[in-house]
N, C-alpha and C positions, 0 to 999 in steps of 0.2 A: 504494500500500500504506500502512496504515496503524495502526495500535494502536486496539484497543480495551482502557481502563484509564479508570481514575479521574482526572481534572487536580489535585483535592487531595491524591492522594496520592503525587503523582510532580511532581519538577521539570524543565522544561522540559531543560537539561542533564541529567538523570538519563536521561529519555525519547531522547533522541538517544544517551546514550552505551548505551544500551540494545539499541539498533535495530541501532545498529554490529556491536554485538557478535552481536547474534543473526543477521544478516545476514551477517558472516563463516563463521560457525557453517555456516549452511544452505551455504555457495560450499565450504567445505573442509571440514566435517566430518559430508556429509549423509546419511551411512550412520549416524551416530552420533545425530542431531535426528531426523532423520525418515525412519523403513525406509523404508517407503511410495514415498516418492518417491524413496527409490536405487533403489528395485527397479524400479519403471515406468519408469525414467531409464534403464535399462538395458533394459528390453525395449523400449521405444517409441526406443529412439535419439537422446533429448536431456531434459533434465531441463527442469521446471517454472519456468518467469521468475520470477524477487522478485517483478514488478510483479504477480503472480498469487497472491500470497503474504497473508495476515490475519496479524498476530502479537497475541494475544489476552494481555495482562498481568492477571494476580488476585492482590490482595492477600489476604492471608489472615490469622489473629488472630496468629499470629507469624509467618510470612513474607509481609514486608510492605515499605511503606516504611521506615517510623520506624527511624533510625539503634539498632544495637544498644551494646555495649560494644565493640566492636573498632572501632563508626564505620562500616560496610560496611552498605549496604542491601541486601535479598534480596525479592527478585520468585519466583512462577514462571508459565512462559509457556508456550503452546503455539501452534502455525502449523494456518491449514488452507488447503483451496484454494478460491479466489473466482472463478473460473473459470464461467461459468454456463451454459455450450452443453455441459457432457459427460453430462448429464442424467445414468447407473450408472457413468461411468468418471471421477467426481469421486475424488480420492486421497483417502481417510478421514484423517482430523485425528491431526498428529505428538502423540505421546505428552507430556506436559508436561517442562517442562524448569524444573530451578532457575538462578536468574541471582542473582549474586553483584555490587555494586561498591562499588569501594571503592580506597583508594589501591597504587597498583602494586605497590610491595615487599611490603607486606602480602598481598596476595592471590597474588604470586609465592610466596612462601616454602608457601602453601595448595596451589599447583598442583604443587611440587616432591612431593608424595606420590604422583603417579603414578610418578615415577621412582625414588623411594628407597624406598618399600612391595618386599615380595616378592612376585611374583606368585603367587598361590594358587591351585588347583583351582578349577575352573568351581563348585561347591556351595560355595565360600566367597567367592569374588571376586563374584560376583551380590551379595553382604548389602554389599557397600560402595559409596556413589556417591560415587567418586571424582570431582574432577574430569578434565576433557578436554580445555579450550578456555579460554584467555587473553590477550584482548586488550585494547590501552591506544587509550584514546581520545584522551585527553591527560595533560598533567601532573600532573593531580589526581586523573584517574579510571579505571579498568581495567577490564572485565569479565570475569568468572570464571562458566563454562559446567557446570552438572553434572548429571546425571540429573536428576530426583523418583522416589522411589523410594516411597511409600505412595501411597494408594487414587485409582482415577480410571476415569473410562469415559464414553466419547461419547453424547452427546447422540441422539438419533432426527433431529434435525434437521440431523445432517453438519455443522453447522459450531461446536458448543460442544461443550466435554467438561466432564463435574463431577471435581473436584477435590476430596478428602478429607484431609485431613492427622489420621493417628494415630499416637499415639507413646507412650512407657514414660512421660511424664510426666502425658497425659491419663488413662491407664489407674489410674495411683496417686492420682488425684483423683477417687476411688467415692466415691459417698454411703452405702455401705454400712459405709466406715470410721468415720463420724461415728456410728456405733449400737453392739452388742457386739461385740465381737470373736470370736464364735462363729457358726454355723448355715449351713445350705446355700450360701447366696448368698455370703457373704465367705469359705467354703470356697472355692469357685469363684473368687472375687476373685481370693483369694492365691494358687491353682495358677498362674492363669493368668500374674501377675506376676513369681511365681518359675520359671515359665516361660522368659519371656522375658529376665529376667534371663539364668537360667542358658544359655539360646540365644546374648544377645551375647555372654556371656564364654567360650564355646566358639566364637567365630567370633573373637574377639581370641586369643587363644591360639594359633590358627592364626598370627598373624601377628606373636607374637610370640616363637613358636619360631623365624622365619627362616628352615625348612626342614630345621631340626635335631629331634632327639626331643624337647630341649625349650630353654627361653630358657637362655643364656648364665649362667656366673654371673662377675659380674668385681666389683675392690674401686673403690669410689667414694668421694668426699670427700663425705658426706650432704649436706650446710649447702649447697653448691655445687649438687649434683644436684638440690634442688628448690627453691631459694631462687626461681624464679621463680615458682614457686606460691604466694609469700608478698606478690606484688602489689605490693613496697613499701611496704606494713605497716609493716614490723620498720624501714625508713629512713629513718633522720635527715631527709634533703628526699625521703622521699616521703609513705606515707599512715599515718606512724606517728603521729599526731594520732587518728587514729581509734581504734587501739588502745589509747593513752591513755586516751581518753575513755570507753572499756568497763571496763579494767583497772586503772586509775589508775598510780599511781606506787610502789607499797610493794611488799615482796620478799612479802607473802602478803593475799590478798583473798578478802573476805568474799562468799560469795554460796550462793543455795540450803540455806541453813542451816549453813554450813560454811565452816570456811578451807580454801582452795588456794594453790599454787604459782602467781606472776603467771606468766602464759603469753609476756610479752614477753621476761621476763628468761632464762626456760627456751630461748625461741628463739632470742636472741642467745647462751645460753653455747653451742647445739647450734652455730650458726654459727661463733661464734668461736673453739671449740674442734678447729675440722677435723677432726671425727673420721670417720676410715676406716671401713667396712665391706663387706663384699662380700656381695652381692644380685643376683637377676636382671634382666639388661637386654635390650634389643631392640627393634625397633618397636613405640610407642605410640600410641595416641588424642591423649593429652594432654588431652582433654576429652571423658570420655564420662560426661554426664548425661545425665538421662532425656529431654531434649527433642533428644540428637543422635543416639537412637533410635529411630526413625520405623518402623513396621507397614507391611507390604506386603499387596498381595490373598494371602488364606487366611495372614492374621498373621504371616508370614514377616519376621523380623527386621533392618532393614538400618541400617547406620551413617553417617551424616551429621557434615560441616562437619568439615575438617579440617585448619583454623586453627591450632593447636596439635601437633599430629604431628612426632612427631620417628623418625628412623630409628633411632635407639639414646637410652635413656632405660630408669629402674627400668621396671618391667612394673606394681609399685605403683602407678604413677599410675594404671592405668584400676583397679585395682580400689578403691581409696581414693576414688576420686573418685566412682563409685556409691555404694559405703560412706557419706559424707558426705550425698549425695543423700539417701537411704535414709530417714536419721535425723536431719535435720531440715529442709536446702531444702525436700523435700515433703512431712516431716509436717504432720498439721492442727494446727494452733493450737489449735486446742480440747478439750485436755489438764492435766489438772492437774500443779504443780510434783512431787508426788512421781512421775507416770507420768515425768515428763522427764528427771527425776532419774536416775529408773533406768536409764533408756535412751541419757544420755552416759556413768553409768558401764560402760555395757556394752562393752569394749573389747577382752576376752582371749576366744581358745576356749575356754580350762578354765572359762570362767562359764557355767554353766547356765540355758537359755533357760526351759525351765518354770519356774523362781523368779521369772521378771520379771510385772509386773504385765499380765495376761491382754489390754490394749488393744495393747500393745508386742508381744506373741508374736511373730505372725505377719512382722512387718517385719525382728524381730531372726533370726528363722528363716533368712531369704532371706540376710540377712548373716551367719548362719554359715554356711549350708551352702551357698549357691553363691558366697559372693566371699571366706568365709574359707576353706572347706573348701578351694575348689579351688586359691587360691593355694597354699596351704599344699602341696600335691601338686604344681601345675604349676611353684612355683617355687624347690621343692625346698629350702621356708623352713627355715636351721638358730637365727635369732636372731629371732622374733617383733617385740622390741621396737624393735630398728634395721632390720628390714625391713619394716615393716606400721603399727608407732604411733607412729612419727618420721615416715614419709609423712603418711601421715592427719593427725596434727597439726601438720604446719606447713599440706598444705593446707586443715586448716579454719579456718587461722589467718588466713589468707589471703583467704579465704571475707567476713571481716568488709570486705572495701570492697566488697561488693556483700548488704552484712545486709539493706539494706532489701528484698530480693527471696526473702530466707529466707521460706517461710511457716510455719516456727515457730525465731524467732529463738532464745526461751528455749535450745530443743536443740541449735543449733548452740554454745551458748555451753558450755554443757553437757559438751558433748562435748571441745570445747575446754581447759576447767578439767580434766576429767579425765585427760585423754590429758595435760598438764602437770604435770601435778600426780605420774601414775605415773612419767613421764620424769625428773622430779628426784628418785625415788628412794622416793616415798611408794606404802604399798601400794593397788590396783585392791580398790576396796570400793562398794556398790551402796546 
């Protein structure tokens, strides 16, 4: 048996610790990798040898080799069978699998959401691919086992299947945006976007009610409850040079035609000042942007990588964290400073989306009415500003040690200065 993959794109150690993994996988978990062969396993009275076994690795434009921010490589694979005397009772090729590695603790703490998630209804546990299967190879390296949950279907020649990876962030990358923001087709764009939006946040909502009518509301120490979202930014030995380097050093900065509130100084007093509030908690994502959204066959929504997951945490975090998305990781860059302008002041409900400049509409639409609206309902918001613009701005504050991946930095910044600026007590103006 053997891998078919790329050699530059897999290291020899990567490859074996690879193999391990997926060959544990098919010995104990082969109801789970490949129906197919539980079910013949079971009719025919003995399952299928390894030694009969292809494990076929594809690297994909983001799941791939190349180490991400966590340091964890991600493959996904599929098994068929090489068997060549069963001429129609060849086992048709296991559905693809994601394969995660990366150093053990890390990837443990990823595989603990099988057991600290709530288990859901069959119509909402389908939209998550959780993981399953976690094995260590050695000291350095683990394998973390989990579905593929977007598009794929067998080749006519039995032994390949095509592999499609769609998601909320290719979808936000129309070329239709880059023209008016009106007529049929960026109609179309946008339902379909705010679709999907409003799809995830009704399958997260599921899981962060817990099993109750809705999420908890408990009092938290803010600075503490999301200070991890701040990256080490805002720390002395950690990435608070960068912030510097944006913000500079004075209590008010110039930018966008305007003075603001320095956003370091805003986030140190929110820190240092422990201020309480009570807000709703419960199972989160902890990271749901558009790329850990992935489309199933007939666009079925399902949620990926769950690196970040915590069993109790604000419920803020996933809606903040699309939020962010939204408005500037995936806007285009090519927008002028007053469209930007607008659209980091845009921060409150009470602001009126038809005043915004007509390119912005549609994006600021989808942010009020499926991630503000619905908060605002599911999490039975009574203080806007400590439970939705202290989220959001620390994590966009946070956001800057990984700027260079904004594709419109100007609006993260934007957004940042503003969300600062109302926090120290200056009023939300456009």
């Amino acid at each position: 048996m053997s891998p078919g993959y790329s050699p530059e794109l897999m290291s020899e150690l990567d490859k074996n610790a690879l193999l391990k993994g997926v060959k544990d996988a098919f010995e104990h978990e082969l109801a789970s990798v490949w129906k197919a062969a539980s079910e013949r396993q079971v009719d025919a009275g003995g399952p299928i040898a390894w030694e009969d076994v292809a494990v076929c690795v594809l690297p994909l434009d983001r799941i791939g080799a190349p180490k991400g921010a966590s340091g964890a490589r991600v493959f996904v694979v599929y098994m068929s069978d090489t068997r060549s005397n069963l001429d129609d009772e060849r086992l048709p090729i296991s559905r693809p699998l994601v394969i995660k590695l990366g150093p053990h603790d890390d990837l443990s703490t990823e595989m603990e959401v099988k057991k600290s998630w709530p288990e859901l209804d069959d119509n909402f546990e389908a939209r998550f691919a959780k993981p399953f299967r976690l094995v260590q190879c050695d000291e350095g390296t683990s394998v973390l086992i989990a579905p593929f949950r977007s598009n794929y279907q067998s080749l006519p020649n039995g032994t390949e299947t095509e592999v499609k990876l769609t998601d909320l962030w290719g979808n936000l990358h129309h070329a239709c945006e880059q023209l008016s923001a009106s007529g049929s087709e960026q109609d179309t764009h946008w339902d379909k976007c705010g679709s999907l939006v409003h799809n995830c946040i009704e399958t997260m909502h599921e899981v962060h009610k817990n099993h109750f009518s809705s999420p908890k509301r408990q009092t938290v120490e803010v600075g503490s409850a999301f200070k991890r979202y701040l990256r080490k930014v805002c720390d002395e030995d950690g990435r608070r040079h960068i912030a510097r380097r944006v913000f500079g050093n004075d209590a008010r900065v110039s930018a966008f035609g305007r003075d603001w509130s320095n956003p370091i100084m805003v986030a140190d007093r929110l820190i240092a000042e422990g201020k309480k509030t009570t807000l709703a908690v419960g199972p989160v994502h902890g990271d749901l942007h558009p790329k850990n959204i992935v489309l199933g066959r007939q666009g079925a929504v399902n949620i990926i990588d769950f690196g970040w997951a915590s069993k109790s945490a604000p419920v803020a975090l996933d809606y903040a964290l699309l939020d962010i998305n939204l408005r500037s990781i995936t806007l285009p860059s090519q927008m002028s400073q007053s469209d930007i302008s607008a659209f980091g002041t845009f921060i409150h409900p009470t602001q009126n989306v038809a005043s915004l400049p007509e390119i912005i509409r549609p994006r600021a639409s989808i942010i009020a009415r499926e991630l503000w609206g619905s908060y605002q309902t599911n999490a039975k918001v009574e203080d806007w500003d400590a439970e939705y613009m202290t989220p959001l701005f620390l994590i966009a504050l946070g956001l800057l040690a990984h700027l260079d991946d904004a594709r419109n930095q100007p609006a993260l910044l934007a957004t940042i200065f503003a969300l600062a600026d109302h926090l120290d007590g200056n009023e939300v103006t456009s």
